[in-house]
Structure formats: C-alpha cells, structure tokens
C-alpha positions in Angstrom: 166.7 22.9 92.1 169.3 20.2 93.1 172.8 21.2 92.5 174.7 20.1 89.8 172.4 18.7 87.2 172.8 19.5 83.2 171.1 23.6 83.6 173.6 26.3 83.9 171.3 28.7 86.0 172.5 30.5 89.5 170.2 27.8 91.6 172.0 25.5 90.4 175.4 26.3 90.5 177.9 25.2 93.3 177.2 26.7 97.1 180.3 26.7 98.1 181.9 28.2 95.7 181.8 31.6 97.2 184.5 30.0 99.6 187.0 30.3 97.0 187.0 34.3 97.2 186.7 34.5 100.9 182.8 34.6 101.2 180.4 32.5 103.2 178.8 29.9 101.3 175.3 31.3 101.0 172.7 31.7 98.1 173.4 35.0 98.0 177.2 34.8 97.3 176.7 32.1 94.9 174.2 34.1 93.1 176.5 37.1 92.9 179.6 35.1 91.7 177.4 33.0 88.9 178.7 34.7 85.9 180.0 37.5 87.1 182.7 39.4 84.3 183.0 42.7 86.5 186.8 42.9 87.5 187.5 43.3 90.6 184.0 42.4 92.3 185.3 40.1 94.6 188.9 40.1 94.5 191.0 43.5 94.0 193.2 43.0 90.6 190.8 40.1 89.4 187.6 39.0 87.5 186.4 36.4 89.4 183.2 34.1 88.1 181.3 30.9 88.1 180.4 29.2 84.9 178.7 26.3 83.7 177.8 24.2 81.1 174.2 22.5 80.4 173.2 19.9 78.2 172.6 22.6 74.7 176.9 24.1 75.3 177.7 20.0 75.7 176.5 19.1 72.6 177.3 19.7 69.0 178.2 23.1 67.5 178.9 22.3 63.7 177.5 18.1 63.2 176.0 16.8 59.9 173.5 13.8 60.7 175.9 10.9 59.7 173.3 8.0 60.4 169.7 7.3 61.1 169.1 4.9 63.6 165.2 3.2 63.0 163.3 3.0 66.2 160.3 1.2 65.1 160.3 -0.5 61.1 156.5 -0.2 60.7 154.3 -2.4 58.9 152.4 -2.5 55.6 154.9 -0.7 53.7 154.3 -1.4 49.8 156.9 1.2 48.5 159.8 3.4 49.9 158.3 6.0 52.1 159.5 9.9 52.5 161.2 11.5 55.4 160.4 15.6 56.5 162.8 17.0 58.5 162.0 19.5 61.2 163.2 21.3 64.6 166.2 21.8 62.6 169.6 23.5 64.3 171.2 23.0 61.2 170.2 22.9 57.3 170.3 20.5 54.2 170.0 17.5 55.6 167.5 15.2 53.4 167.0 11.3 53.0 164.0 8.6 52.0 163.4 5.9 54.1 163.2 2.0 52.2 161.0 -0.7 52.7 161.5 -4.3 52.4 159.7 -6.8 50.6 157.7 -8.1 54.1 156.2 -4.7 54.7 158.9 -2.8 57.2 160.9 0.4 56.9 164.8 -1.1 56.9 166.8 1.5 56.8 167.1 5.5 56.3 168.8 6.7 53.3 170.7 9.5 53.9 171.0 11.8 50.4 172.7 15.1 52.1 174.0 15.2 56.0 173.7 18.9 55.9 175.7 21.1 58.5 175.6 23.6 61.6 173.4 20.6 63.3 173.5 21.9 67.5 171.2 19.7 68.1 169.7 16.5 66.8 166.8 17.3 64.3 163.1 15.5 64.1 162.2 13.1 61.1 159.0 11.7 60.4 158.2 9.0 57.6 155.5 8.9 56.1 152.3 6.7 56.6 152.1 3.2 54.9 148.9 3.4 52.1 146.4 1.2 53.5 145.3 -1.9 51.7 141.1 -2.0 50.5 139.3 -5.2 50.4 136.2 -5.8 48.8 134.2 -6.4 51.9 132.3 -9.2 50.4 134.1 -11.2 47.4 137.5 -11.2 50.0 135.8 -12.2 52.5 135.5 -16.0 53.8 133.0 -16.8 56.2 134.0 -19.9 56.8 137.8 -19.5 57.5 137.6 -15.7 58.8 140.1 -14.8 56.3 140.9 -11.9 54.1 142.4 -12.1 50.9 144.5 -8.8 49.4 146.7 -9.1 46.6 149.9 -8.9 47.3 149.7 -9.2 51.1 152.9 -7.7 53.0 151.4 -7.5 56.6 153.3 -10.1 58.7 152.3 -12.3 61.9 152.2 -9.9 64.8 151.8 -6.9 62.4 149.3 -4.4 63.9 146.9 -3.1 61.5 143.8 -0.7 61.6 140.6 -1.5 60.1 138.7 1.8 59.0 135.5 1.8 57.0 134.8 4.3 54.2 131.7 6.6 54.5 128.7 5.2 53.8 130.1 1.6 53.7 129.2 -0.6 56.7 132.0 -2.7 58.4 132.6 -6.2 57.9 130.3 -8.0 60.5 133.3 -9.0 63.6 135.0 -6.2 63.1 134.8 -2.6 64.1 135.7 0.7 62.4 138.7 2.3 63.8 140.2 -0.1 65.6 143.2 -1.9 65.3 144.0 -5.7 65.3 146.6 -8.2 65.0 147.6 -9.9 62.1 147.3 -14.0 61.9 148.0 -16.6 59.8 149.1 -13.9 57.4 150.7 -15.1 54.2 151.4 -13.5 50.5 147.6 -14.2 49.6 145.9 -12.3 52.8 145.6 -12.4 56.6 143.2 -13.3 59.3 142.5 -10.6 62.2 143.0 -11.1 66.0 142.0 -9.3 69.0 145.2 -10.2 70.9 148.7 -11.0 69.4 149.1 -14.3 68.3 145.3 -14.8 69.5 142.7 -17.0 67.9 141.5 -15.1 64.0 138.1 -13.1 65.1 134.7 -14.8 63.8 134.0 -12.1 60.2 130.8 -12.9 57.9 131.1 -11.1 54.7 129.1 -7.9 54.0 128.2 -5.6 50.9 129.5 -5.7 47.9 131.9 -3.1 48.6 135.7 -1.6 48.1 135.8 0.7 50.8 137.4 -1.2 53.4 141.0 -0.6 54.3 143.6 -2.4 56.7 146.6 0.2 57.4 149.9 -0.3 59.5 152.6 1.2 61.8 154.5 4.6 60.4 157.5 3.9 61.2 159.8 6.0 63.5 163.5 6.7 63.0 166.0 8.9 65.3 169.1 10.9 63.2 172.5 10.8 64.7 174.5 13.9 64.8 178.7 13.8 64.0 180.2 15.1 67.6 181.9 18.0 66.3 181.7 19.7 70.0 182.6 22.7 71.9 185.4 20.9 74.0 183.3 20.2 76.9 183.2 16.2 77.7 180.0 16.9 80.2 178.2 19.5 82.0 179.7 20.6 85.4 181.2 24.1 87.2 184.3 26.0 87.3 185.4 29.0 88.6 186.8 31.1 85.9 189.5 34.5 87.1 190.9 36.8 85.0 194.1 38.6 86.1 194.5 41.9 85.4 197.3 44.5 86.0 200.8 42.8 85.5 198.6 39.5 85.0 196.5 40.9 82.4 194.4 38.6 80.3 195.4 35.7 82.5 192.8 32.6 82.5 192.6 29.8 85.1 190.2 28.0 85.3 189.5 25.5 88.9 187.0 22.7 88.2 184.6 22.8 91.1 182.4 20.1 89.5 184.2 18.2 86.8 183.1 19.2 83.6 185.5 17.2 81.3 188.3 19.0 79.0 187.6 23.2 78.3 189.8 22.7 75.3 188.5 25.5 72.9 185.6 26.6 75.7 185.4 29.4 77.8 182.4 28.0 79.9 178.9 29.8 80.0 176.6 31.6 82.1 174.6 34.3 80.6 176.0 33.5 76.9 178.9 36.4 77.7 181.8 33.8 77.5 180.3 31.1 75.8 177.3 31.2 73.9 174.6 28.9 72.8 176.2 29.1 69.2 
C-alpha cells in the first residue's frame, strides 16, 4: 500500500519515521513505532508513537443532515414521493421528497436533521406510480401517439414500457424496455428509440388497461453539518509522552500534515482516538 493515503494502518504509515527515535528506516521499525503507548519502548523517560488519521476520524463526530442535495430529479412523478433512510451513523433524521408539476422530484424536505451523524447516511425515494393506457382506445395508429390523462412525462424523459400478465404489448413496442419520450405534451407522448429520435411506428392492440409507461426514481445525497474531530485532513504525526519530571507532556511533530489536532489525540488502534 502506498504511503500516505486516507487508511491509518502500519503499511501505510511514514517509513522514516523511525529516524526520529534513532532507528533505521525499515518496515520493521515503522511497524513497531505505529501506535505504540508503551513508555519507554524506544526512548528511556518517553512514550514514543506514530498515529494517524483516515478518512472515518476526518469526518463528522456529532452532524445532523442540514440539506439534501438531488442527484437525479426523476420523471413521472404525479405526487410527492417518500424517502427511507438507511446506513445510518446517527438517528432521527426523516424528510419527503416533492415533486413538481412536469413530473421531477425538486427538492428534499427535510422534517427532522437528527444527530450523532459520523458519517453521511443513504436515502432512497420512492418509485414514480406508472401511468396505464388502454392499449387500444389510446392508441393512434396513424400518429404513433399515446394519449394519458394528465400526462407529466417530458421531452427526453425516459420511461419503461411493461405489459401486464396475460395482456400482449402494443405492436412497436416491447415489454420491459425503456424508451424516450417525444413530442410529449399534457394530453400524452409519443415513444422513441433514441433521445430526441423519430416517434417508433405502434398499431393499436386489445382492448386492454394493462399497459404501463413508468419513469426515473429519483436519487438524492444528504449533507452532514461538519461538526468534526479537529482534524482538517488525514496525515501522520509522531505523538511522545514525557514522563518523570515531564510527566503527561504531549507533542506532537507532524510528519505528514494532517491539518489542526485541536481537540484530537490522533489514532492508531482506536487507544487515543477512537472511531467515535
């Protein structure tokens, strides 16, 4: 493993570092010195160690999501939608996503930030309900168009085409797969293979209901406050503890910056500072 990335393990911690308490830079030095809290292993009168930080101690230790930031609005959406929160560090934090009146997921209500959030919890919304079709009264041969009442699919909008059981798919078009919308207005949309592509050739088929064009679930990423443990990044330092006269004496010597300690006592095998 290269040195210094974001893991706080003994292969990655600084080489020569051993140099610091009169030893050869070898693996086996640096191995010995990462988190070492024996006094006087190296140096006589002295605890002498090598901690790090990864990417978990960097982050958060006490955030409350205070924003959702949408990564992908959806399509179809007829009503609001509902979020479920999981891979939670935290607790308590709920909120309902809203759609707007041409079918996409604008924004992420948040009702309760929650607390304790480390790291930066999963959300899913939920599906948009697909829109049926009577396969043969809202269908038009002639101008390949669908009609659906109160159409919110948009130009561009990708949308699925699945077929009930025991119904039989709308002649053009094939169950399970997912199209383009085209010359889509409030009244109904045409179907394309490609994006912005020339409407497929439909005919009309059985009198029947069981025909449903879906869209996108949206996706949305929470934010986290930064309530952190006083690192600014991940890096090294050699930590020594005096002892005798210099009892309970703490310096610290940044080997690879790390940003301000502030409040942190570095980490190594969560003995100094812990993945709480």
């Amino acid at each position: 493993m290269a040195q210094w990335s974001n893991q706080d393990a003994s292969s990655n911690s600084v080489l020569w570092a051993p140099t610091s308490v009169k030893l050869t830079p070898n693996t086996d030095n640096r191995d010995n010195l990462f988190g070492n809290t024996t006094p006087d292993a190296f140096i006589t009168g002295q605890t002498v160690g090598q901690f790090g930080a990864d990417v978990t101690e960097v982050g958060v230790s006490n955030g409350s999501v205070i924003a959702v930031t949408i990564t992908s609005p959806g399509s179809g959406y007829t009503a609001n939608a509902t979020v479920t929160v999981s891979n939670e560090s935290g607790s308590g934090f709920t909120a309902n996503a809203q759609a707007n009146a041409t079918g996409y997921i604008s924004a992420v209500n948040i009702s309760a930030a929650g607390s304790s959030y480390e790291t930066i919890p999963t959300i899913a919304i939920s599906a948009p309900s697909g829109r049926t079709f009577n396969a043969n009264s809202a269908v038009a041969n002639t101008t390949e168009f669908i009609s659906i009442s109160t159409n919110v699919f948009q130009n561009n909008d990708i949308v699925t085409y699945t077929v009930a059981t025991g119904n039989t798919a709308v002649g053009g078009l094939t169950n399970g797969t997912s199209y383009f919308a085209v010359s889509a207005n409030s009244t109904g949309l045409k179907l394309a293979s490609t994006i912005g592509g020339t409407a497929i050739n439909i005919t009309a088929g059985l009198n029947e209901t069981g025909h449903t064009l879906t869209g996108q679930t949206a996706t949305a990423v929470p934010v986290i406050s930064s309530a952190n443990k006083g690192i600014a990044h991940s890096g090294w330092n050699l930590r020594t503890v005096g002892s005798g006269g210099r009892a309970g004496r703490v310096h610290y010597e940044t080997l690879v910056a790390m940003g301000s300690m502030l409040n942190a006592t570095a980490d190594a095998e969560d003995t100094v500072l812990k993945d709480v």
